[in-house]
N, C-alpha and C positions, 0 to 999 in steps of 0.2 A: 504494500500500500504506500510506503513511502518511494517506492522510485516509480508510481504510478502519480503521486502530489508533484514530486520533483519533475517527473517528463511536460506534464499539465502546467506547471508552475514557467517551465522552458519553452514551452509552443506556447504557451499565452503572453508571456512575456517578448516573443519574437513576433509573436502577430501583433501586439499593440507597439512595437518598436515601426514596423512598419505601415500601419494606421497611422502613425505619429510623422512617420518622414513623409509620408503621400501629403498630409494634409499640412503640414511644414511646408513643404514646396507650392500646394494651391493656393496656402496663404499669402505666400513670398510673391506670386505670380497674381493674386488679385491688388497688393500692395503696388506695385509694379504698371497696374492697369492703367490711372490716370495719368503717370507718364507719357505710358505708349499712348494715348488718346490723343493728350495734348500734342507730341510729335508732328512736324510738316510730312502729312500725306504726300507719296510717291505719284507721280502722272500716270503710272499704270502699275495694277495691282500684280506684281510676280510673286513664285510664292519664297523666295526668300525677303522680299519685305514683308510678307503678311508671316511669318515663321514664329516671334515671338508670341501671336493670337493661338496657335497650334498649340501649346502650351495649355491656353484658359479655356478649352472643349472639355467637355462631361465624356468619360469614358467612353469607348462603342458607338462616339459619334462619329465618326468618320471625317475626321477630320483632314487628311490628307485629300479625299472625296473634295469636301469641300474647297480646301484650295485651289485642286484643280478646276474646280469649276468657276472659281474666281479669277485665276488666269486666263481662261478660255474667253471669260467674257470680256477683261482686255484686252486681249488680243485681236476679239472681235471689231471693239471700240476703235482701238489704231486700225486697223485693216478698213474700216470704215473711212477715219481721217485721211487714209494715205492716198487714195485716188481722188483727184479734180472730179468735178460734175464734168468738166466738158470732157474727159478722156472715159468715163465711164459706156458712153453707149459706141464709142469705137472698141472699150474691147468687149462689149457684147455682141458687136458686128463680124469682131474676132472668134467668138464662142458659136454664133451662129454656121457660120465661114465653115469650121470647122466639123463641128456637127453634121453639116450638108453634106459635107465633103466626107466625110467617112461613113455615114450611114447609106451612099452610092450600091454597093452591095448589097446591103438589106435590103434593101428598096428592091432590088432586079431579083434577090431568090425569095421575095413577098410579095408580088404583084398585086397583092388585095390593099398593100399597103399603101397610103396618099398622104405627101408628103407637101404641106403648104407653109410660106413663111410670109411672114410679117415685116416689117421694118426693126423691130427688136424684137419679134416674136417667132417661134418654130412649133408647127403642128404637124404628128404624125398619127392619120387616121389611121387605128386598125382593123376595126369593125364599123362599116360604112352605118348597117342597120341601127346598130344602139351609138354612133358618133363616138367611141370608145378609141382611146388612145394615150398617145404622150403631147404632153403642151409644154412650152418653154415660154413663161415671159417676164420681161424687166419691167422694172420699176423705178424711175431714172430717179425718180426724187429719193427715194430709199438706197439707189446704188444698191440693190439688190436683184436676185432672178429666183424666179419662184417655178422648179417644176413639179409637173402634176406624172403619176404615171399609174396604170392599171394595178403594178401588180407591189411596188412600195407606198403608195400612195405619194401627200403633199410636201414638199420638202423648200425651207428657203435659202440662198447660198450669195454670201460675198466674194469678192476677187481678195486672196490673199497677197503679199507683196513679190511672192514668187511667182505671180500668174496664173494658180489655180482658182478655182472656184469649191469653196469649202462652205460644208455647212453650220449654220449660226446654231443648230441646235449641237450635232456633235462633230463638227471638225470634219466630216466624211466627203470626198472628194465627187463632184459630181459627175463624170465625165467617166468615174468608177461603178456610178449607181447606175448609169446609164447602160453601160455594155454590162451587165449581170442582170439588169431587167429587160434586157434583149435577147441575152441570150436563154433567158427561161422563155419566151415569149415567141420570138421569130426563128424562121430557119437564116441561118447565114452567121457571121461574126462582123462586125463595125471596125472599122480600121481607123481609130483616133488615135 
């Protein structure tokens, strides 16, 4: 019985050693808070300036989750700043261009397929009967393109400063979404 009090006496004693340091250190880090608060905010949120906040998250919240999704949406932000209104619908002209141009095959081994464009817009009918298809179109004021497709649905996408077109919800390349919903969809392959 006494080296059952002693063992008991030893794990209780090292669990409240450790209840004591966790909550030492949350203290430390809410002590700390109003500093960081008061701090000149960074022009865009990366996540080593947000890294001391990682710290002040409640367990199991997921907080690396969350940073990343607060770098995403700066990244968005700049990517939005970086292109002029006036160069925006020359490279949708460019995305268009492109698009015509490799989806040439499709077209020839999907004859049911009609292929119409717009001045910043691209429509590919697949099914004449129900008008069912793929739509591309901008949004000049937004500097955005918004495509529609049968079989991922809606999706919105900005020009990143590499020249892709990425999505505002997760980063996903559209030009990637597009040959995988053709190629479940149409006979042939797209050559973009």
């Amino acid at each position: 019985s006494g080296l059952r009090l002693g063992l008991g006496l030893a794990l209780g004693l090292g669990f409240r050693v450790r209840v004591r340091a966790r909550l030492r250190v949350r203290v430390t880090m809410l002590r700390r808070l109003p500093r960081l608060l008061r701090r000149p905010r960074p022009l865009m949120a990366t996540p080593q300036a947000l890294a001391p906040l990682a710290a002040l998250r409640p367990a199991g919240m997921g907080g690396a989750t969350a940073l990343r999704g607060l770098a995403a949406v700066s990244r968005r932000a700049a990517r939005r700043d970086a292109g002029g209104a006036s160069t925006f619908p020359g490279e949708v002209t460019k995305l268009l261009d492109k698009l015509e141009t490799g989806l040439k095959d499709v077209l020839e081994a999907n004859p049911e397929f009609i292929l119409a464009r717009g001045e910043l817009s691209l429509d590919v009918t697949t099914d004449v009967a129900t008008q069912a298809g793929y739509q591309l179109v901008a949004d000049v004021e937004a500097k955005q393109v918004t495509f529609m497709s049968p079989i991922s649905g809606g999706h919105t996408y900005e020009l990143s400063g590499d020249g892709r077109w990425l999505s505002t919800a997760d980063d996903h390349d559209l030009i990637g979404l597009i040959t995988r919903d053709l190629l479940r969809h149409a006979r042939g392959v797209a050559s973009f």
